[in-house]
N, C-alpha and C positions, 0 to 999 in steps of 0.2 A: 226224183220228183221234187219239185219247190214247193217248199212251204214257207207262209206267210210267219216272220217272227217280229216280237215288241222288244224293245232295246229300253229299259229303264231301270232306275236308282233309285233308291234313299239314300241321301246325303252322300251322294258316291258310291255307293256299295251297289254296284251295276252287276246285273244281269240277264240272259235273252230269254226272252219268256215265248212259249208257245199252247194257243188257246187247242185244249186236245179235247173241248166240249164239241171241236169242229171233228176228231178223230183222234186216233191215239197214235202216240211215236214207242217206236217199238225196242232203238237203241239208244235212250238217253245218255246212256253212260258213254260210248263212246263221239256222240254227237257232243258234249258240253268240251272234251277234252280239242274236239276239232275245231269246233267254233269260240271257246273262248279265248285263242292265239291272240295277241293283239296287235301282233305283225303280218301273220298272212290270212288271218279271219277277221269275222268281228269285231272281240276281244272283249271281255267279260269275266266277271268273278266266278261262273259258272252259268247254268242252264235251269228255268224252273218251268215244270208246265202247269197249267194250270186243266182241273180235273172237275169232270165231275161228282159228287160223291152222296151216296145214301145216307149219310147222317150229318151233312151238315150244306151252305148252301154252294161250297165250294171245296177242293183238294187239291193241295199243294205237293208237287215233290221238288224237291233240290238236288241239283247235282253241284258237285264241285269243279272245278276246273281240271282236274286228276282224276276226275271220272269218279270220285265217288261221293254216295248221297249221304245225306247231311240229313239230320233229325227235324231240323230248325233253322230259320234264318228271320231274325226279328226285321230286318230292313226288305228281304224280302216277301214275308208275308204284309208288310205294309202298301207294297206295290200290286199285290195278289188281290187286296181288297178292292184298290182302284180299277186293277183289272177286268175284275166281278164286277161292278158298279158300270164302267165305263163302255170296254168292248163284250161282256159279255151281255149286261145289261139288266142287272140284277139290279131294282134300282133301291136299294133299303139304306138306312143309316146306320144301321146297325146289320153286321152279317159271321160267320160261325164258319172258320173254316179249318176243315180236317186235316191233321202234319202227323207225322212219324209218333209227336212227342204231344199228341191229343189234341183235340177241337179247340181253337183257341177263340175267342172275341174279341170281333174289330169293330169301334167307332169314327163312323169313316166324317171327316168336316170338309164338305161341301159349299162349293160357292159359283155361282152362274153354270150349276151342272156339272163342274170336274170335281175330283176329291181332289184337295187342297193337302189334308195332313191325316193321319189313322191315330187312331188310340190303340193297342192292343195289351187285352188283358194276357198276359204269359204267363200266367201259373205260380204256382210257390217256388223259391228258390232251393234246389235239394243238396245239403249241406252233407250227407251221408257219406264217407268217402266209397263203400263197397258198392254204394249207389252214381256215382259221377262215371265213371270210377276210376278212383284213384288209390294209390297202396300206401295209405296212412291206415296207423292204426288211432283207435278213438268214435266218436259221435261227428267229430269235425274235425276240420284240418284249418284252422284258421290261424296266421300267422306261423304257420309250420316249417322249419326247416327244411333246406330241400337242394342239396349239392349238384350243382350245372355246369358244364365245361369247366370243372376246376375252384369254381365259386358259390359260395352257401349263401342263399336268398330265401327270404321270407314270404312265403306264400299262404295264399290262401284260396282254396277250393271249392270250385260251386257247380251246379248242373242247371241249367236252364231247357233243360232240353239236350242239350248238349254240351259235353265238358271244357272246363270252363280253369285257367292256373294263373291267379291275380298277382301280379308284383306290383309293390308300392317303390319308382325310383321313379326320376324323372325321366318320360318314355324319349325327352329329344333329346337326351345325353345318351339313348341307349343303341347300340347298333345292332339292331329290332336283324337284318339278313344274315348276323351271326351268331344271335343269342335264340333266335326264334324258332328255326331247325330242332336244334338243340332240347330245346323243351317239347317242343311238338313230339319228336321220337324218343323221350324219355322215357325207362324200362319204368316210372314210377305210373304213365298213364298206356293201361295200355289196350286203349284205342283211342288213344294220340288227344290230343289236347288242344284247344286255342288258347294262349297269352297275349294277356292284356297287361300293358307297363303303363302304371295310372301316378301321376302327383295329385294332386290337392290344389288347388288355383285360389279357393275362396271360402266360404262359409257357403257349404250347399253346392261347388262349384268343382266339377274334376275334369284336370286333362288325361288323354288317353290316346296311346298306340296298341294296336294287335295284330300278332303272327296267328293267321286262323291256319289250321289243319287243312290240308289239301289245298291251299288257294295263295298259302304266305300273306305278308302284309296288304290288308285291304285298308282303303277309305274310310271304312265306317264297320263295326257289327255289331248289330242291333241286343243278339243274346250277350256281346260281351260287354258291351255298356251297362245291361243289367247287370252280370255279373260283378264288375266292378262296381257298381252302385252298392248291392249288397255285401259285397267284402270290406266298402269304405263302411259300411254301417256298424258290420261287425266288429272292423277296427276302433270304434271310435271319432272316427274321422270327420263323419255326415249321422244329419235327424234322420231316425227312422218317424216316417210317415209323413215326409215332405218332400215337396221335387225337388229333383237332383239335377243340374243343367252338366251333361257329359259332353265336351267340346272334344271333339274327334277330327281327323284330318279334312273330313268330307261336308263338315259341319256337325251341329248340337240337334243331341236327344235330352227329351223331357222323362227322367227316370223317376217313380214313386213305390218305396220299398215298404210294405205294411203287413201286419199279421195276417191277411187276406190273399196274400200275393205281390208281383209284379207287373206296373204298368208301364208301358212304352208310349211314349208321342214323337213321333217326326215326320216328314215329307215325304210325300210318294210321287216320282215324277217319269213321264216319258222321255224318254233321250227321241225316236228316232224309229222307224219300221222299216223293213227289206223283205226280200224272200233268200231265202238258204237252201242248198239243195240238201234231202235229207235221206 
């Protein structure tokens, strides 16, 4: 059977999105692993449907490219809201959509009827390691030691949703497809990890690579530019309670780290529509 899919990003961080407000798919997990080939499929950072849900005005699920689902994806619930806005038709500035890792709020910036960019509130940052989780001992794991392939890096730990292992080196000296494995299936996280290899660029200002879990290095991710946001705060590094411009492969997020939580601002864009058989 074909079905109709949406092909879009934030800031590069692509995936196919399919409205199942029209009906439900039944094998996501192995449909995201088919279709996001990027030699004989599509090709995609994975697979997100968009849902309907009783508590809020939309539901998100993610799948990864490995077929498995994902709590969270800050770049693509940014597209999820344009989704809801645009082809479902929810027409609000404001919309509440339901993820693995709770109902989140998105402020959607509109202009001649498309959403141009999202706001999304994501939650408090969870520094708890038995909560990420990760196997430090303590309240937090911030600048913690942490032995990888041989070599002791200073890490720092966060859960946005989904687990999160910050290294402060500079991410284009670092060879992200042989250090990135490595930490993903490290006995320290285990159920595996995204790292982010973040510098420092400015006052207020960070560059950033990430090896995401099940997908390897993507363009952009959205919870992990939060989390580096928050780790550079608790280093030190950046203002808590001011925007943080996260310059990533795919382009910049607007990060704002406060005792209230976590805010995200970026772009939510269509690539492209087909039909897939499914």
């Amino acid at each position: 059977m074909l079905r109709k899919f949406y092909k879009m990003h934030g800031i590069g961080n692509d995936y196919i999105y399919f409205n199942c407000f029209q009906g439900e798919i039944s094998n996501p997990s192995e449909l995201s692993v088919r279709l996001s080939d990027r030699h004989f499929s599509i090709g995609g950072d994975g697979v997100i449907l968009v849902c309907p849900s009783k508590v809020a005005d939309g539901k998100m699920r993610m799948f990864n490219a490995d077929g498995s689902e994902g709590k969270m994806c800050g770049n693509g619930i940014r597209c999820v809201g344009k989704f809801l806005y645009e082809v479902v038709g929810i027409r609000k500035d404001t919309l509440t959509v339901e993820t693995l890792s709770g109902i989140k709020t998105l402020r959607l910036w509109v202009k001649d009827g498309a959403v141009k960019s999202v706001t999304v509130q994501m939650g408090k940052a969870e520094l708890n390691p038995k909560k990420i989780p990760a196997k430090f001992e303590g309240e937090s794991a911030v600048a913690a030691p942490l032995s990888v392939g041989g070599k002791r890096y200073s890490v720092t730990c966060v859960s946005m949703g989904n687990p999160h292992c910050v290294v402060f080196q500079d991410p284009d000296k670092t060879q992200l497809e042989k250090i990135g494995p490595l930490f993903e299936k490290h006995e320290c996280f285990p159920e595996s990890v995204n790292t982010e290899f973040v510098s420092v660029a400015g006052k207020n200002e960070l560059n950033m690579r990430v090896w995401e879990r099940g997908s390897g290095e993507t363009f952009a991710c959205g919870t992990g530019a939060c989390a580096a946001t928050v780790a550079a705060v608790l280093n030190g590094y950046c203002d808590k309670g001011e925007d943080i411009t996260v310059h990533l492969r795919g382009g910049d997020l607007i990060i704002r780290y406060t005792d209230d939580g976590v805010s995200m601002t970026g772009e939510a864009a269509f690539a492209f529509t087909g039909e897939a058989e499914i």
